[in-house]
TORNUGU-495767 format. One record per residue (C-alpha): x, y, z. Coordinates in steps of 0.05 Angstrom, whole numbers, padded with zeros to 5 digits, always signed. Last residue first. Example, Ala and Ser with C-alpha at 12.3 -4.5 7.8 and 13.67 -1.06 7.14 Angstrom:
! residues 2
+00273-00021+00143 +00246-00090+00156 
! end
This chain:
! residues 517
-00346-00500+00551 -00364-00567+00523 -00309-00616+00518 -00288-00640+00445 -00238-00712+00413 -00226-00706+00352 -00206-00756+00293 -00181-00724+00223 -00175-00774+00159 -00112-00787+00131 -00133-00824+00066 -00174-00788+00018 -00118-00721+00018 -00072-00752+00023 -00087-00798-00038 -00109-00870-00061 -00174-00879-00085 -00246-00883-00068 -00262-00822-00075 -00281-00753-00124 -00278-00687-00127 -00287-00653-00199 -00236-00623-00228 -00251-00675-00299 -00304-00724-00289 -00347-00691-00356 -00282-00679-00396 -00267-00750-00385 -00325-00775-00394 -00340-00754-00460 -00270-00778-00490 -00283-00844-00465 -00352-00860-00493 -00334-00930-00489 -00261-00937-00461 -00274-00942-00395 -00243-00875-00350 -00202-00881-00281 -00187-00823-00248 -00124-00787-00235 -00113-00740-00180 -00049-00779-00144 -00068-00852-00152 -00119-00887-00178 -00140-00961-00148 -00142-01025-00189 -00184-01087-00147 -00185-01161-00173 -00235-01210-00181 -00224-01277-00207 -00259-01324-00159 -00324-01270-00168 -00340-01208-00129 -00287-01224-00082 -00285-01187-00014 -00235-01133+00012 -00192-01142+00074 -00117-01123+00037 -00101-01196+00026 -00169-01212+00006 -00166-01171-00052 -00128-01222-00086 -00090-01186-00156 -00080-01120-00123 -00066-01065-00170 -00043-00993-00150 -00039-00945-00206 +00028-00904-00215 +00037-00971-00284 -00016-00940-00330 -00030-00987-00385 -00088-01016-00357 -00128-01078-00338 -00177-01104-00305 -00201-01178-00322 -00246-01188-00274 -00272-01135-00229 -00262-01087-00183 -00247-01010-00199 -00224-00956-00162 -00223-00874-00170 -00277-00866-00222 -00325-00919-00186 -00363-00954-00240 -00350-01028-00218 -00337-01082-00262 -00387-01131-00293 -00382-01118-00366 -00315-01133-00362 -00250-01085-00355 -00204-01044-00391 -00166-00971-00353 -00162-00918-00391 -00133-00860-00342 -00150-00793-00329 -00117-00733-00294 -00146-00679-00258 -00181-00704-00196 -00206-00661-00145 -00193-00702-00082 -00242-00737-00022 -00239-00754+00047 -00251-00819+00080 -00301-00843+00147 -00308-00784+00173 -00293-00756+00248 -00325-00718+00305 -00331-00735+00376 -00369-00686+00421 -00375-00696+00497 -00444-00673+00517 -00460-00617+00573 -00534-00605+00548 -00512-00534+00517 -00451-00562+00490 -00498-00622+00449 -00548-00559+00428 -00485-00519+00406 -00472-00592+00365 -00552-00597+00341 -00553-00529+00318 -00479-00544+00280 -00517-00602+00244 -00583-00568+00223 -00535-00523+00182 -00525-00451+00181 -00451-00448+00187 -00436-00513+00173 -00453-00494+00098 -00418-00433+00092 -00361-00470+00126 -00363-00529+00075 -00372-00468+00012 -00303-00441+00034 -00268-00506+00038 -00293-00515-00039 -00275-00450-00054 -00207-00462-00027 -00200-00539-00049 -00214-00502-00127 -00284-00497-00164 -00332-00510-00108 -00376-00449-00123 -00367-00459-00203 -00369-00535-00200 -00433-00532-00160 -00464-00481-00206 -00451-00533-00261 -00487-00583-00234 -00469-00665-00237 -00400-00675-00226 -00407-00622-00174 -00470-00646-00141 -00422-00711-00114 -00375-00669-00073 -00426-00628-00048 -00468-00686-00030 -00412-00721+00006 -00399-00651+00048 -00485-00661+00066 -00479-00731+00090 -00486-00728+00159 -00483-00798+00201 -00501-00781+00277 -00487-00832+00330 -00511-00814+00403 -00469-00855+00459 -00470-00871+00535 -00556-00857+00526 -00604-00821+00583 -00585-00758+00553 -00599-00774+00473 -00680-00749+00500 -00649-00680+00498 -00626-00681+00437 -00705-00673+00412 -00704-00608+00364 -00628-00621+00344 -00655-00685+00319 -00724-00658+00292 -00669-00594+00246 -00628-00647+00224 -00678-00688+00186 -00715-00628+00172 -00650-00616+00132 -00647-00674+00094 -00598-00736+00089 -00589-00744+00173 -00562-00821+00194 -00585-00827+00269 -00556-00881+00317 -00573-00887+00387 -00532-00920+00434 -00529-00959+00508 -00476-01001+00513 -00465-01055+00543 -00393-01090+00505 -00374-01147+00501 -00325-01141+00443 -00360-01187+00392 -00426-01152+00418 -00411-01079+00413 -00387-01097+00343 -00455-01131+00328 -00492-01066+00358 -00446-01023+00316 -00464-01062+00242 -00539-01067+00258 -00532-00987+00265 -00491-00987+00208 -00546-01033+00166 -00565-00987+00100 -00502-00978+00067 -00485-01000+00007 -00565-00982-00025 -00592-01024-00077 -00571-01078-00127 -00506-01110-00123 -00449-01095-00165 -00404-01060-00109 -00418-01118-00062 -00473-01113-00011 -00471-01135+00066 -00510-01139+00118 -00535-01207+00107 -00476-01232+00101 -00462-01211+00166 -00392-01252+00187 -00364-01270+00127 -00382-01205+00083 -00360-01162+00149 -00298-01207+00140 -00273-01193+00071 -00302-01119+00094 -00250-01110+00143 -00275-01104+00217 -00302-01058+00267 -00368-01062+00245 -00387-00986+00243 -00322-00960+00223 -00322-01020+00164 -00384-01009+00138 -00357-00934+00140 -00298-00947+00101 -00319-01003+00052 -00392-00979+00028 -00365-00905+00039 -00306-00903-00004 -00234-00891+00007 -00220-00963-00027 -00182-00982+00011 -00181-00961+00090 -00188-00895+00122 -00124-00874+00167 -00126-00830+00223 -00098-00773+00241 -00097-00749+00312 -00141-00690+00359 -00145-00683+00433 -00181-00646+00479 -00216-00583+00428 -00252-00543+00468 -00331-00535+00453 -00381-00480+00442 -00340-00411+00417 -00285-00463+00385 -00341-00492+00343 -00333-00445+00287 -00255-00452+00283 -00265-00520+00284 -00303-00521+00219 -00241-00484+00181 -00188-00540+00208 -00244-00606+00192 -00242-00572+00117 -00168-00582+00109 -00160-00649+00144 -00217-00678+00090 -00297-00695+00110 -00328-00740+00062 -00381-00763+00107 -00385-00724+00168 -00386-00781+00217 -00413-00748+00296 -00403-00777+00352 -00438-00746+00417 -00417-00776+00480 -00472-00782+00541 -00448-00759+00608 -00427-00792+00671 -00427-00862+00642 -00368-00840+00606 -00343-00858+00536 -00275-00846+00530 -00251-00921+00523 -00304-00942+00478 -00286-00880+00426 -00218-00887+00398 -00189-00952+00404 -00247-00989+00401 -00288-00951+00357 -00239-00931+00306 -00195-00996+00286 -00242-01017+00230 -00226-00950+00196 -00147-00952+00216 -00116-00923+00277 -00047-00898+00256 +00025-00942+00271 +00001-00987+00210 +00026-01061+00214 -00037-01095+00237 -00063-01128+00158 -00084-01064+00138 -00009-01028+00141 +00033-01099+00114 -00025-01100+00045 -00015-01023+00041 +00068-01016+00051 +00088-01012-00032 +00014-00983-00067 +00017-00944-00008 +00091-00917-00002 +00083-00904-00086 +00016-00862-00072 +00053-00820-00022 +00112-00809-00069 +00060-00775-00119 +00023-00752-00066 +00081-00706-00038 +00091-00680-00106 +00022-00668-00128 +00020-00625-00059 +00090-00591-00076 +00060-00576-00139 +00003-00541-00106 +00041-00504-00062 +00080-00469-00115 +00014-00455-00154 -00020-00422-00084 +00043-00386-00069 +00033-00356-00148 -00033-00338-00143 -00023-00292-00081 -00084-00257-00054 -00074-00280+00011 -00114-00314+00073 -00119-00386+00039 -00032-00384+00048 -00044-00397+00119 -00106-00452+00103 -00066-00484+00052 +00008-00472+00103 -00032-00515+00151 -00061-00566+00105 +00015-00588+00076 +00038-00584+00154 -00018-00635+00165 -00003-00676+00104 +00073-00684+00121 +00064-00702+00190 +00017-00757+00168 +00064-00780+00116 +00129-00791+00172 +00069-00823+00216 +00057-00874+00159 +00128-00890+00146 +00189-00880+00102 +00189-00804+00090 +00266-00774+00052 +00232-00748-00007 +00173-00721+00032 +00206-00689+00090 +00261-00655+00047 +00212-00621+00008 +00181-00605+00071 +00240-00575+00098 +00253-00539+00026 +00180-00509+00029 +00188-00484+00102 +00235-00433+00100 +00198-00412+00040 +00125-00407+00078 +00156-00378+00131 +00175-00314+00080 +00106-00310+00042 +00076-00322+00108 +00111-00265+00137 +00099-00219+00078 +00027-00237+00078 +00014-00221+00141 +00052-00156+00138 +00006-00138+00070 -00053-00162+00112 -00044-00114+00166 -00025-00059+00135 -00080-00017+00149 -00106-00038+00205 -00047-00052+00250 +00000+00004+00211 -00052+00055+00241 -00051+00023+00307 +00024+00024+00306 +00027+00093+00285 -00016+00114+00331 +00021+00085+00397 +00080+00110+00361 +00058+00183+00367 +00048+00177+00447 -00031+00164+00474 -00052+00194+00540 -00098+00170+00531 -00129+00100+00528 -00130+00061+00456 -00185+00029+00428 -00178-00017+00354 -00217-00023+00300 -00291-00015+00323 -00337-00054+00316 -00401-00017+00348 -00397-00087+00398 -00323-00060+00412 -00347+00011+00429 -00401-00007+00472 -00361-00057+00506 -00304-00008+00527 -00350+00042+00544 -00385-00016+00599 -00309-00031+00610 -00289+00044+00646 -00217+00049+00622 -00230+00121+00605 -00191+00183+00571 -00214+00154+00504 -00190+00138+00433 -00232+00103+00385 -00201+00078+00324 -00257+00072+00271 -00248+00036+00203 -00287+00038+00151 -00330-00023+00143 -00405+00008+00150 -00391+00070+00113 -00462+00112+00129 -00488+00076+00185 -00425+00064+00212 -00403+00134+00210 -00476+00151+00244 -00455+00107+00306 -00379+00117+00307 -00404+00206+00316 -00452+00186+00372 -00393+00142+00407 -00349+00197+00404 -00390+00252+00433 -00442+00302+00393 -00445+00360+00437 -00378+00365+00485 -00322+00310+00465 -00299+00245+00504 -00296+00184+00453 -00243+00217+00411 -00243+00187+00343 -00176+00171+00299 -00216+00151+00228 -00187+00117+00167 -00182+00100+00097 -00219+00174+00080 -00260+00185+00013 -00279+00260+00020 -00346+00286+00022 -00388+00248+00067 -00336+00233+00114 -00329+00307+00114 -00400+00323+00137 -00392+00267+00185 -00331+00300+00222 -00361+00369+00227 -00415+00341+00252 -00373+00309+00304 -00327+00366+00327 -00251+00384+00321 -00229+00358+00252 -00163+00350+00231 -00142+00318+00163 -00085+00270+00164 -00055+00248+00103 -00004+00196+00122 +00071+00193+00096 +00117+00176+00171 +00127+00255+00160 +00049+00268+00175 +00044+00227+00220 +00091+00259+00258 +00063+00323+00248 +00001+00304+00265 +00029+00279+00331 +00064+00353+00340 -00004+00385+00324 -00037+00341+00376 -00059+00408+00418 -00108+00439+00363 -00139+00379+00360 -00168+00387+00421 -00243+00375+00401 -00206+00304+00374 -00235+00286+00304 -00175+00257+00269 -00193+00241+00194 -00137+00192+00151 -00125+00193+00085 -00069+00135+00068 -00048+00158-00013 +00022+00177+00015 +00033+00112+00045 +00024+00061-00019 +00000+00000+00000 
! end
């Protein structure tokens, strides 16, 4: 910002006496009109375009907080900096809750000003110079990290330092941190997706040092439930790292955050396997063994997963377990909006289960409408649209009413989900699955050697379709296109978010832990 073109209006009734301040100002390259009434003032914030306002609170006639009042009304975000002679906290309040920029006590020195000054003005270009400098100190590090990671808690710490600097670098205007962080992201899951398709079969099989899907309710909830006071868990599905990060900065007001870890969703990142298997507590090669009847394969008719709540009684069961649950799976807002309506009655249970499907909805509507694709049209926008969408949802009304009831909140999802970019032909049978980012079948096939095959899907968990049935899994942001039609379907899958695959960003699912405040 340019220093000389900073107006700034001082309305003091003795601003005859802060000449030498002015003066200061004045040589550090601000504009600084005096004023020494409050009509005066608002007849020349009507006229002349000013960045800033230095407003004494204590003037005869029309006093400070009169003059912030009608400047709001008429230039609702400039900003005020009140300045008073009184540390009384009722004036103090008033001003803040008029939103005001900053309030200093007098007396008040020339670099008091200037700081406050520099604080709203410049604030984001310093922010953004800091970041822009941490963020390099920290790109070789984490290129560093990623060539030299060997195991699944060296790739966790990688993806949560890639989601911080998203969210830090979210807050400026710079096109060109955003492309260099990008590449490092296709980078890290490009050497991600090789440690998978190396280290999966020994990771699923007891060998991963993070709590897997099946693994999630009895390591991670049963021992923290309390007979004191019922636990609230809620499964966003679809939720990523990044977008858990802007929703907790919503809840922060209602609930304090206990503990938090990264877990690991199983293959294929896709609700039929990963939540089955949350709610079971096994792999699906043995939910399919155990409950057939609970179970449907990827070419069955019908929905995957309609039997979670049969799913958690049974895994209550094999671990002897007496608990006392409710389980409520919310598609619609009214949905939402009779839960949070009757939380009360969840008070005589140990645990309340909600499944909320509205971030897997977004994710899905933008393959199919183009507004969708517009509002979600990057991981920032789509981030962005999440909040929105938390922010006046059924589900955050039922989570202040879970605080206001003294609940323990869990929150988690069963995978995440990419924008893919990249396609790949991939040959199969009639009978294969139509998942974009994994395919089972027989007779699968594809030139594409970065994709993860597995010949027996029983030695990563999965069921057989048939005898012959294999599973292929996309890496990275590709996705995997039939040949019929295949030039359509690529454009029409193309930066759209999808699952089921291997990736970061599908994998390392968040797992927190909340205490009402």
């Amino acid at each position: 910002m340019n220093m000389e073109l900073i107006q700034v209006l001082w309305v003091d009734d003795e601003i005859t006496r802060l000449q030498p301040h002015i003066h200061f100002l004045e040589e550090k390259g601000y504009a600084v009109h005096p004023c020494a009434n409050g009509p005066d003032a608002l007849d020349l914030v009507k006229e002349k375009p000013f960045d800033i306002v230095l407003l004494d609170e204590n003037m005869p006639g029309m006093d400070g907080l009169a003059v912030l009042s009608e400047i709001k009304q008429i230039y609702p975000n400039l900003a005020v900096i009140m300045i008073t002679k009184s540390e009384a906290e009722t004036l103090m309040e008033e001003a803040i809750g008029a939103k005001i920029a900053d309030y200093l006590i007098k007396p008040v020195n020339p670099n008091q000003i200037l700081l406050s000054l520099k604080k709203n003005l410049d604030n984001s270009r310093l922010v953004a110079e800091k970041t822009t400098m941490d963020y390099q100190r920290s790109f070789q590090e984490l290129n560093i990290d990623i060539s030299r990671a060997n195991d699944y808690e060296d790739w966790s710490a990688i993806y949560q330092k890639l989601c911080f600097w998203e969210l830090e670098i979210d807050a400026m205007e710079s096109s060109d941190l955003h492309e260099i962080l990008n590449h490092q992201k296709s980078e890290a899951n490009h050497m991600f997706s090789k440690y998978i398709s190396s280290n999966y079969e020994d990771l699923v099989n007891g060998g991963s040092p993070l709590v897997m899907s099946h693994q999630m309710i009895e390591k991670l909830v049963l021992d923290k439930l309390s007979k004191d006071t019922t636990t609230l868990l809620v499964v966003i599905d679809n939720l990523r790292l990044d977008q858990w990060r802007v929703l907790q900065t919503h809840l922060s007001p209602f609930y304090k955050l206990q503990e938090e870890q990264i877990c690991s969703s199983i293959l294929p990142t896709a609700t039929q396997y990963a939540r089955n298997a949350l709610f079971a507590g096994e792999l699906p090669v043995n939910i399919k063994r155990l409950y057939p009847d609970l179970w449907k394969d990827d070419t069955d008719a019908g929905g995957k997963n309609l039997f979670e709540k049969e799913l958690l009684a049974a895994q209550f069961s094999a671990l002897e377990r007496d608990i006392s649950f409710s389980y409520h799976k919310i598609n619609r807002q009214d949905q939402g909006n009779k839960l949070a309506a009757q939380l009360q009655n969840e008070s005589d249970n140990d645990l309340c289960v909600v499944v909320y499907n509205f971030v897997d909805v977004i994710s899905h509507a933008k393959t199919e409408m183009e507004i969708i694709k517009e509002l979600a049209s990057s991981d920032k926008a789509f981030r962005s649209l999440t909040a929105t969408w938390f922010q006046n949802s059924p589900l955050f009304e039922i989570i202040k009413r879970a605080q206001s009831l003294g609940f323990t909140l869990m929150i988690t999802t069963d995978h995440g989900t990419i924008n893919v970019r990249q396609p790949s032909r991939i040959l199969g049978d009639r009978e294969s699955s139509t998942n974009i980012r994994y395919k089972t079948g027989k007779r699968l096939n594809s030139d594409d050697k970065n994709l993860y095959t597995v010949l027996n899907p029983e030695e990563i968990g999965l069921p057989k379709i048939n005898l012959s049935s294999s599973f292929t899994f996309a890496t990275e942001d590709k996705y995997l296109i039939y040949p019929s039609n295949y030039n359509h379907f690529v454009n029409f899958y193309r930066n759209t978010y999808q699952h089921g695959g291997v990736s970061l960003e599908e994998m390392l699912i968040p797992f927190a832990v909340l205490s009402p405040k």
